[in-house]
C-alpha positions in Angstrom: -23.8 -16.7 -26.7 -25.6 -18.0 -24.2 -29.7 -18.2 -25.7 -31.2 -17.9 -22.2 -29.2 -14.9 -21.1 -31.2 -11.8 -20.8 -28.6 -8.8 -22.1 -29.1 -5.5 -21.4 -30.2 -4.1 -24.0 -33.3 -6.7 -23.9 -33.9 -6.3 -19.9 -33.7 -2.3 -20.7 -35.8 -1.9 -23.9 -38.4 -4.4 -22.7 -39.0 -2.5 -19.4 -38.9 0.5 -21.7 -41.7 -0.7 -24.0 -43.8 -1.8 -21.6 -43.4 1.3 -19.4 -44.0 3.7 -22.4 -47.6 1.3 -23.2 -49.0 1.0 -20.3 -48.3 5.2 -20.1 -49.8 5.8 -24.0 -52.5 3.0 -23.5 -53.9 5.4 -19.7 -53.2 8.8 -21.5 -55.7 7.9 -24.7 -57.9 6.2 -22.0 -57.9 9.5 -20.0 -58.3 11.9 -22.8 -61.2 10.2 -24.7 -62.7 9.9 -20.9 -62.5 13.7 -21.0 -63.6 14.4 -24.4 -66.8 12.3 -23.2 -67.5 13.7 -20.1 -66.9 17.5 -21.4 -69.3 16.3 -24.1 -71.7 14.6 -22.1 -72.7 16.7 -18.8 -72.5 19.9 -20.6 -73.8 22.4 -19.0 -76.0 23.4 -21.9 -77.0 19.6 -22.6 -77.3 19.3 -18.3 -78.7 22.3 -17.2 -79.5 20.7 -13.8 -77.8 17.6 -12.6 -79.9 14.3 -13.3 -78.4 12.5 -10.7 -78.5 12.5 -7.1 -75.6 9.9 -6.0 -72.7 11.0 -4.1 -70.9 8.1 -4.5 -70.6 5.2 -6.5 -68.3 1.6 -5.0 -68.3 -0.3 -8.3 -66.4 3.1 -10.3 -64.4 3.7 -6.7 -62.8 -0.3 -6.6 -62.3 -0.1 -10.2 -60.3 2.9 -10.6 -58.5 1.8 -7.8 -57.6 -1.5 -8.5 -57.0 -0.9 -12.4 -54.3 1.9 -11.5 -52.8 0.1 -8.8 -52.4 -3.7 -11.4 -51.0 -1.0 -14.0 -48.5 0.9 -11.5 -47.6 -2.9 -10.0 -46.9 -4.2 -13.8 -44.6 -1.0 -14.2 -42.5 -1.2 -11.2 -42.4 -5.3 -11.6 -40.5 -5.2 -14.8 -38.7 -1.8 -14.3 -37.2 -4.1 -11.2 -36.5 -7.2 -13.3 -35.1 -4.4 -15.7 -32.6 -2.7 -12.9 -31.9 -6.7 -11.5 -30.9 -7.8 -15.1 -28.8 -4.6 -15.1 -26.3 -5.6 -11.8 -26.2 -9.9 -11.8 -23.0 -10.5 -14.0 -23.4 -13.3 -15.9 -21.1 -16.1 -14.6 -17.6 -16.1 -17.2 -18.0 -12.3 -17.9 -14.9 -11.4 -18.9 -13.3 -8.4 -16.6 -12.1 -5.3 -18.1 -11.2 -2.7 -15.4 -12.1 1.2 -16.8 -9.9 4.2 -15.3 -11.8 7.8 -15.8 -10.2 10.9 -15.2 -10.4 14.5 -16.4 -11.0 13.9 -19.7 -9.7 10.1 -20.9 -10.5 6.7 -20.4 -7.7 4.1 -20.1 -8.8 0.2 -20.2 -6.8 -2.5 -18.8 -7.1 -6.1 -19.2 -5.7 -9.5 -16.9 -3.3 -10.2 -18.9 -1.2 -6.6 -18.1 -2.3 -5.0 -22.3 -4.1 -1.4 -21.7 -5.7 0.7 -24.6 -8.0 3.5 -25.0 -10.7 1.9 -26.5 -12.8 -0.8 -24.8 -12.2 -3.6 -27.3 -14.4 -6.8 -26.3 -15.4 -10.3 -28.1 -18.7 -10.4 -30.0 -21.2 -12.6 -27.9 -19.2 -13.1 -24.5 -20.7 -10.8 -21.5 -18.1 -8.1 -20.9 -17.8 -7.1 -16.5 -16.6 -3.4 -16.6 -14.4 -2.4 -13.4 -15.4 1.6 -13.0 -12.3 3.5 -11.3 -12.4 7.3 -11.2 -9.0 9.0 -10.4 -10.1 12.7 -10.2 -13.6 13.5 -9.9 -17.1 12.5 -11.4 -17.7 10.9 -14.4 -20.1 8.6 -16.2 -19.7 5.3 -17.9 -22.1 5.4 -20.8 -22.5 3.4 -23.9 -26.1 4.3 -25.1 -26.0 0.8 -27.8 -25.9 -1.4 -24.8 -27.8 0.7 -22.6 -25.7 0.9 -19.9 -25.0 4.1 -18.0 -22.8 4.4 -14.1 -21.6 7.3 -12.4 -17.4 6.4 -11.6 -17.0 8.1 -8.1 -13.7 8.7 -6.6 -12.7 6.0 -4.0 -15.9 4.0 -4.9 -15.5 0.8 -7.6 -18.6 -0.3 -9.3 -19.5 -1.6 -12.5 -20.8 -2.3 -15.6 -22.2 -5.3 -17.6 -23.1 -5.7 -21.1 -22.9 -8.1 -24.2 -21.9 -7.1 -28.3 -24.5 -9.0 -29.9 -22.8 -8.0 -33.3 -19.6 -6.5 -34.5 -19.2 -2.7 -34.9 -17.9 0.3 -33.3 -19.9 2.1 -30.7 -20.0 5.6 -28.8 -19.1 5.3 -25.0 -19.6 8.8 -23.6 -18.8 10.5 -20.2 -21.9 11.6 -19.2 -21.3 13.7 -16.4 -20.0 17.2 -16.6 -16.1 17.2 -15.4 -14.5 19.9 -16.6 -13.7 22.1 -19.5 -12.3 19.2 -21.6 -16.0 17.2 -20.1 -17.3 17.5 -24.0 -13.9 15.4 -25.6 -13.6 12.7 -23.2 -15.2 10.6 -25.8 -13.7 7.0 -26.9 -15.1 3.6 -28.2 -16.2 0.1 -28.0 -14.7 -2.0 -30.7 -16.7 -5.2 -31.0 -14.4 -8.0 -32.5 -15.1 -11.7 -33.6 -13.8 -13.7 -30.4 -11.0 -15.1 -32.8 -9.8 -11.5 -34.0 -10.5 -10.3 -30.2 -8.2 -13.1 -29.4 -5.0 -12.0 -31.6 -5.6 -8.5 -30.9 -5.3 -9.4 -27.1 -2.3 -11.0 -27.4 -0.3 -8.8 -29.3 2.5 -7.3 -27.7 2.7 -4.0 -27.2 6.0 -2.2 -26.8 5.9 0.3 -23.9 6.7 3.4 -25.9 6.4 7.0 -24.0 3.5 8.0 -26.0 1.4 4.9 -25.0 1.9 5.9 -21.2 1.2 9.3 -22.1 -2.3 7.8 -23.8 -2.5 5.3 -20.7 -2.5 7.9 -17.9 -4.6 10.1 -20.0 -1.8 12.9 -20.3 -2.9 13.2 -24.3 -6.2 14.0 -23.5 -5.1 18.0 -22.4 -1.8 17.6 -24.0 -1.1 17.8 -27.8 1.9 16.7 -29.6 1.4 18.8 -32.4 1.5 22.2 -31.4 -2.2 22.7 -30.9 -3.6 24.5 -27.7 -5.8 22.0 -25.5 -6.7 22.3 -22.1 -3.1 21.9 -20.9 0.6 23.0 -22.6 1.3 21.3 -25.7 4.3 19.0 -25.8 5.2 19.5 -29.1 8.7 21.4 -28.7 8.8 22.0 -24.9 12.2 20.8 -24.1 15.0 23.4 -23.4 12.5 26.4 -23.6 11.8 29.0 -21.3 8.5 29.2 -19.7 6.4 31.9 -17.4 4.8 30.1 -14.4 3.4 31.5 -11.4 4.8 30.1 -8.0 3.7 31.1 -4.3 2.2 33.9 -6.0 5.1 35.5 -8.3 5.6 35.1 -11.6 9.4 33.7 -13.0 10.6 32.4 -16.0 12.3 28.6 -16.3 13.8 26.1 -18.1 11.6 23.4 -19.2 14.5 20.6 -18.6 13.7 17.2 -17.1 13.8 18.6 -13.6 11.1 20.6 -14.2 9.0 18.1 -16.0 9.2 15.5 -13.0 7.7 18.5 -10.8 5.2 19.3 -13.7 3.9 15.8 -13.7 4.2 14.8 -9.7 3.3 17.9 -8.5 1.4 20.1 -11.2 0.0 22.7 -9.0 3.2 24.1 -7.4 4.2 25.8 -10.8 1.1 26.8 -13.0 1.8 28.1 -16.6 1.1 31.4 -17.5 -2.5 31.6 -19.4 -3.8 27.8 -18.5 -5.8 26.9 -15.8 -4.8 24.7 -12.7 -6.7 21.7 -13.4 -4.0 18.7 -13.7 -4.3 16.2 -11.2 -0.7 15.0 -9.1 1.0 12.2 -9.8 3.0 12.0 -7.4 2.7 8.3 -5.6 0.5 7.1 -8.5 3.2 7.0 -11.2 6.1 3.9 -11.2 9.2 5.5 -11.7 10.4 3.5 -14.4 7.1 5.0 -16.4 7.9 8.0 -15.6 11.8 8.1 -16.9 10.2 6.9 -19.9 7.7 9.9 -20.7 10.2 12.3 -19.5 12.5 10.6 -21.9 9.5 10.9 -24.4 9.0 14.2 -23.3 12.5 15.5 -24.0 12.7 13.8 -27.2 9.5 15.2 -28.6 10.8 18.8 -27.4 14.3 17.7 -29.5 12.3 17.3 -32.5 11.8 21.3 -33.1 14.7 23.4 -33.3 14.8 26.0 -30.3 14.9 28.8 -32.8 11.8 28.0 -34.0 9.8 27.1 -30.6 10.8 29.9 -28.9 8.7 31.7 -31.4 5.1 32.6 -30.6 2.9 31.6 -33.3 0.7 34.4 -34.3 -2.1 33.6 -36.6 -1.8 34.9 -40.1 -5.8 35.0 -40.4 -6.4 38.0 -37.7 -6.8 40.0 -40.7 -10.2 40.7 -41.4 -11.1 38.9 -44.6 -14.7 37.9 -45.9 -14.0 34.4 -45.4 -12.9 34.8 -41.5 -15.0 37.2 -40.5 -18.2 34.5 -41.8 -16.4 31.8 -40.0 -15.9 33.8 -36.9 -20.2 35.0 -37.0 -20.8 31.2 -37.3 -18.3 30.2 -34.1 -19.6 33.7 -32.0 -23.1 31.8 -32.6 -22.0 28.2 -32.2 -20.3 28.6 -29.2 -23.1 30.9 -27.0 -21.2 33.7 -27.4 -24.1 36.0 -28.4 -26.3 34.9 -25.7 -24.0 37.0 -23.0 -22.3 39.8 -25.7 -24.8 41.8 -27.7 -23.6 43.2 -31.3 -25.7 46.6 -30.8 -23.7 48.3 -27.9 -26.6 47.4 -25.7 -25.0 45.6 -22.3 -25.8 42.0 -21.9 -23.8 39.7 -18.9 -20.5 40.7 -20.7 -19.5 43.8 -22.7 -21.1 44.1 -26.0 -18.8 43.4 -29.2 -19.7 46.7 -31.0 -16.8 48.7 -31.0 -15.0 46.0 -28.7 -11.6 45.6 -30.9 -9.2 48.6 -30.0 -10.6 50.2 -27.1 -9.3 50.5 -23.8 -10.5 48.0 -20.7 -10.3 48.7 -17.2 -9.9 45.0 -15.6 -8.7 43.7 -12.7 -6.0 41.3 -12.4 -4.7 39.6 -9.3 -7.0 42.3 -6.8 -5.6 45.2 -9.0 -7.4 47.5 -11.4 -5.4 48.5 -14.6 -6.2 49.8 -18.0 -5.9 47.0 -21.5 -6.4 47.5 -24.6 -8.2 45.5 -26.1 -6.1 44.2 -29.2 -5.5 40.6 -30.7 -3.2 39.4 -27.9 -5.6 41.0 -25.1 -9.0 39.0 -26.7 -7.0 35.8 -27.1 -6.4 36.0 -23.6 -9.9 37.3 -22.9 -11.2 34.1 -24.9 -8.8 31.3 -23.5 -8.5 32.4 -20.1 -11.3 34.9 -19.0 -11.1 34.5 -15.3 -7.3 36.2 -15.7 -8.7 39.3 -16.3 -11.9 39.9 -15.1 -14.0 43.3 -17.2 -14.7 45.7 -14.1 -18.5 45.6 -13.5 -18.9 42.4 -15.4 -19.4 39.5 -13.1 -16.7 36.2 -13.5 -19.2 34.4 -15.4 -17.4 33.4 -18.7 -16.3 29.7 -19.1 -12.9 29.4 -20.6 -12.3 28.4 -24.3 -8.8 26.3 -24.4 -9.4 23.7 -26.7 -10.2 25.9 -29.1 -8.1 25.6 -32.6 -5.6 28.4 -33.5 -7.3 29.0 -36.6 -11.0 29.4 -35.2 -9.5 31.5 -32.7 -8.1 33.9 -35.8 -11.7 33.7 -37.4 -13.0 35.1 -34.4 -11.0 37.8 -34.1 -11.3 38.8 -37.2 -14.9 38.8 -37.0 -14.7 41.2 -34.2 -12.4 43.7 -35.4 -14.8 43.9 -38.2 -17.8 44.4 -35.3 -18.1 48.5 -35.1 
């Protein structure tokens, strides 16, 4: 690596501890003035003021040309610090970075894509920011780099791996109910193992484009609920979606896949919210065949006998163990701050006594009566803007990524709340 280049981390931290000095060395100066002064011109030390002055030039031009050196030094290396942050360093290597709701997908010159940001130990790194969707934040707190990705607006990052190592890149701003798992990597590699892992082939397999257009990140393949469907055993099945307004029942076949991904929002399943983005325009078609293929495939994999079978959790009965892991989630996840456990109201309905009775709610602009059993609370949990509580406002986020099995824990924790 280059000795003379300043890397971010250095431009940021030395800013930072210069900054944070100049602040500690004025706030001791300032308190020990005041401890001084408090101790000095007492009252009962100074009954009456010894001094006639009203004004002083030597204290005035120094406590105005000390503050304004200090503030100067601040702002001159907090510049040099923001400066360092956008000149690339000349043979940066470019790696363009696609965000959307809630992946990253990394693509390099020479066509190879992943989802983690692998880059060579020592070389500067130039990171293309492309958002497909909405806002999100490019942040890798080790090389203290952090930029907003804005829809129809490229920018970027710089940085260097001074060492090898894995390290946290985070999306830092909120994006959705799957904002907290959009969460990869950087791999730092020895240039020579960065090398061969560059050049490997990779064989274009349906699950890699479902990884490279960030489909995984709200769609399982093993039966677990995320933000979207899972696709573990979709194909051939029947499926409620809601369409201009009325409910119907089809056949997930590859027809209906193709409109699923080009066109997501023109048949919304039953129970998950509208949040994919279209495809449509955005996809090659040859990808396309091939996740459908993969799609259809996956779907083959579990007999229809058994897919067409709704999974109920065994664990919804109340034991010790369940009803302690559902306290611990109802804590965990907030839930206590809006529900009280005394019958007392709170933003939502209190727990006590919640398991069993009978809701009125409003669904679609109509009031009707629920009860409030272990397929109504699932519902209630996943999906809480379905059914809104009458005289509760819509204020409950929705819990989709939640596992099947906390989901059991927590009803079983509030069946046993009375």
């Amino acid at each position: 690596m280059n000795s003379t280049l300043v890397t971010t981390t250095e431009a940021v931290d030395k800013a930072f501890y210069i900054i944070f000095g100049i602040s500690g060395v004025a706030l001791l100066g300032i308190f020990v003035a005041m401890v001084w002064l408090v101790w000095r011109y007492n009252r009962k030390r100074q009954p009456v003021p010894l001094s006639q002055k009203d004004s002083n030039l030597r204290l005035e031009v120094v406590w105005t040309i000390i503050p304004t050196i200090l503030v100067m030094l601040m702002f001159w290396y907090g510049w040099e610090g923001y400066l360092s942050l956008r000149r690339i360093p000349d043979g940066a290597m470019h790696i363009k970075a696609t965000a959307r709701m809630w992946s990253w997908s990394f693509d390099y010159d020479n066509g190879k894509t992943a989802d983690k940001l692998y880059v060579p130990v020592g070389q500067p790194v130039k990171v293309e920011l492309v958002a497909v969707d909405v806002l999100h934040s490019f942040y890798v707190p080790a090389f203290r780099v952090k930029r907003d990705t804005v829809p129809g607006l490229t920018t970027y990052v710089w940085f260097v791996a001074e060492k090898p190592g894995s390290y946290d890149l985070f999306c830092a701003e909120y994006c959705g109910v799957g904002h907290s798992a959009m969460i990869t990597t950087v791999e730092a590699l020895p240039p020579a193992e960065f090398d061969a892992w560059l050049q490997q082939s990779v064989a274009v397999s349906g699950e890699s484009l479902l990884q490279k257009h960030g489909c995984l990140g709200c769609h399982s393949l093993d039966g677990s609920r995320l933000v979207g469907p899972s696709l573990k055993g979709i194909a051939g099945q029947p499926v409620v979606v809601s369409s201009g307004g009325t409910s119907q029942t089809i056949t997930r076949d590859r027809a209906y896949l193709e409109r699923a991904v080009l066109d997501p929002a023109a048949e919304i399943v039953d129970g998950y919210p509208p949040a994919m983005p279209p495809y449509a325009g955005r996809l090659p078609a040859d990808e396309l065949a091939v996740m459908l293929d993969f799609m259809l495939q996956t779907g083959a994999q579990l007999p229809a006998s058994a897919a067409a079978v709704p999974v109920v959790p065994a664990a919804t009965i109340p034991s010790p163990a369940n009803r302690d892991h559902g306290a611990t989630l109802a804590d965990e996840l907030g839930c206590l701050g809006c529900h009280s456990l005394d019958g007392s109201r709170k933003v939502g309905p209190s727990f006590k006594g919640l398991y069993g009775s009978q809701r009125s709610v409003e669904q679609g602009g109509v009031q009707m009566m629920q009860t409030a059993d272990a397929a109504y609370l699932e519902r209630a949990i996943r999906t809480p803007a379905s059914e809104i509580v009458v005289g509760y406002p819509p204020a409950m986020p929705p819990y989709p990524q939640l596992s099947d099995e906390d989901l059991a824990a927590l009803l079983s924790w509030l069946k046993s709340v009375e």
